[in-house]
C-alpha positions in Angstrom: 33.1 42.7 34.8 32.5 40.3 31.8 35.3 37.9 30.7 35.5 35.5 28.2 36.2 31.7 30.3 37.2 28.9 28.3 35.1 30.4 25.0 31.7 31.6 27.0 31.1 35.2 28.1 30.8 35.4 32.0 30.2 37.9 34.9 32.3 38.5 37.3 33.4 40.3 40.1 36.8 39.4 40.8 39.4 41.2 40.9 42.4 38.9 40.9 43.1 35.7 39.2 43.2 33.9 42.3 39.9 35.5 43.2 38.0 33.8 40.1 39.8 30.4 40.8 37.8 30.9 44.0 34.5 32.1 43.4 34.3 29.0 40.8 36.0 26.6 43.6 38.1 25.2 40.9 40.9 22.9 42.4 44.4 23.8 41.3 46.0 20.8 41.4 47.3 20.0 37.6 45.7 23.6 36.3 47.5 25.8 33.6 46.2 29.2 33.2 46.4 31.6 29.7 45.1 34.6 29.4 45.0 36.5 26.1 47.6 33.7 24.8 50.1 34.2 27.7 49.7 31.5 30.5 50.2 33.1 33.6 53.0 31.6 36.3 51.3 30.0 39.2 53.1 32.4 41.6 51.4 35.3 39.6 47.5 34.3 40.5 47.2 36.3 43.9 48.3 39.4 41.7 47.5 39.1 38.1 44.5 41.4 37.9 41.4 41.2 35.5 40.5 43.2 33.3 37.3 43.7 31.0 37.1 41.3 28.0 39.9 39.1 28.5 40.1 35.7 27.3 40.8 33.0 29.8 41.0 29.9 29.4 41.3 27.3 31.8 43.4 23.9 31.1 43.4 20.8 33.7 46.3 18.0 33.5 44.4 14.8 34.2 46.5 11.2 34.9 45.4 8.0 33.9 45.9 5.5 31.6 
């Protein structure tokens, strides 16, 4: 399925939200997730389901000063 992630168009054949995180071994740790505007609740990854076209993008907290 192609999606748009964080503004490039991208394959992929995951199902879930979760699964994506996954595949792309993207720690979770400080990570907000919106998806056509709306970010999605952490509790919701295992069973927010992808769709064709959607727009995801991906945001990471980082501390430091």
């Amino acid at each position: 399925m192609r999606i748009l992630l964080n503004g490039e168009i991208q394959e992929t054949s995951a199902e879930f939200l979760a699964d994506l995180l996954n595949q792309m071994d993207i720690s979770r740790e400080g990570l907000i997730v919106e998806i056509n505007g709306v970010i999605i609740p952490r509790e919701d990854w295992n069973r927010y389901e992808l769709k064709q076209e959607m727009k995801i993008e991906l945001i990471k907290f980082v501390g430091g000063g």
